[in-house]
C-alpha positions in Angstrom: 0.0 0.0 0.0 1.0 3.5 -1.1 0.7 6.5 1.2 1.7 10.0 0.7 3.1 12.6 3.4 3.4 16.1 2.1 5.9 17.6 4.4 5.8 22.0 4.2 7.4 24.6 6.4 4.8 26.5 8.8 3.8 29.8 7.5 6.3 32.7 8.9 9.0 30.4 8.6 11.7 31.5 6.6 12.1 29.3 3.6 15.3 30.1 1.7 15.4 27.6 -0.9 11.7 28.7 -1.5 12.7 32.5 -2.1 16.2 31.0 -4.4 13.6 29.7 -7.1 11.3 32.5 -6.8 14.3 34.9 -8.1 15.5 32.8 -10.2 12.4 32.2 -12.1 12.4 35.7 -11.8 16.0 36.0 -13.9 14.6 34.0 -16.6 11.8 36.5 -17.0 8.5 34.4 -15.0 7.5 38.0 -13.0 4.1 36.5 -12.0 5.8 34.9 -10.0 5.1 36.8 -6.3 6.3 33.7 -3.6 7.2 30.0 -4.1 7.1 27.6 -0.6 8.9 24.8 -1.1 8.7 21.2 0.4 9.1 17.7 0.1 6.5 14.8 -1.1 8.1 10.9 1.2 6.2 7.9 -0.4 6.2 5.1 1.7 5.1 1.6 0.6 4.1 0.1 3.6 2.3 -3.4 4.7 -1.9 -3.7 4.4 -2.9 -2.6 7.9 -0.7 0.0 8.7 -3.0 2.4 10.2 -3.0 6.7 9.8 -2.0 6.5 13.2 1.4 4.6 12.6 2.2 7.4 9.7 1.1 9.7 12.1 3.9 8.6 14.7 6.0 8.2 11.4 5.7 12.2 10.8 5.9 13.3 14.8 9.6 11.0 15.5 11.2 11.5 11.9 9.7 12.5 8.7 9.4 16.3 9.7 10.1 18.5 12.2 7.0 19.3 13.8 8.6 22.5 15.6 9.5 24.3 11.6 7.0 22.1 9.4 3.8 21.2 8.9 2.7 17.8 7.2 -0.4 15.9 5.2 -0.7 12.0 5.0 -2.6 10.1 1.9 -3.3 7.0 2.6 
């Protein structure tokens, strides 16, 4: 089974790499471009059974840093 955790930084945290690709998509001429937040997408492929509340525990001990970063699970 397939599930999903979308792992973003809270809003007001600074997000350097974020602001890197927002002026350099600026340098190649994309003005629209106002603020890019950027983040990370961990697939896991784990046994039938494993429950939201195993990802859960999953995201809290390693998968993101709870203090910085906010996360999503698709199970």
């Amino acid at each position: 089974m397939k599930v999903r955790v979308q792992v973003m930084l809270k809003a007001g945290v600074l997000d350097p790499q974020g602001e890197a690709v927002r002026h350099a998509l600026h340098a190649l001429g994309f003005d629209g471009v106002e603020g890019v937040r950027q983040g990370k997408v961990i697939e896991l492929d784990v046994t039938e059974g494993t429950t939201e509340a195993q990802v859960t525990e999953m995201c809290e001990k390693l998968l993101a840093n709870t203090v910085i970063e906010s996360y999503s699970i698709q199970m």
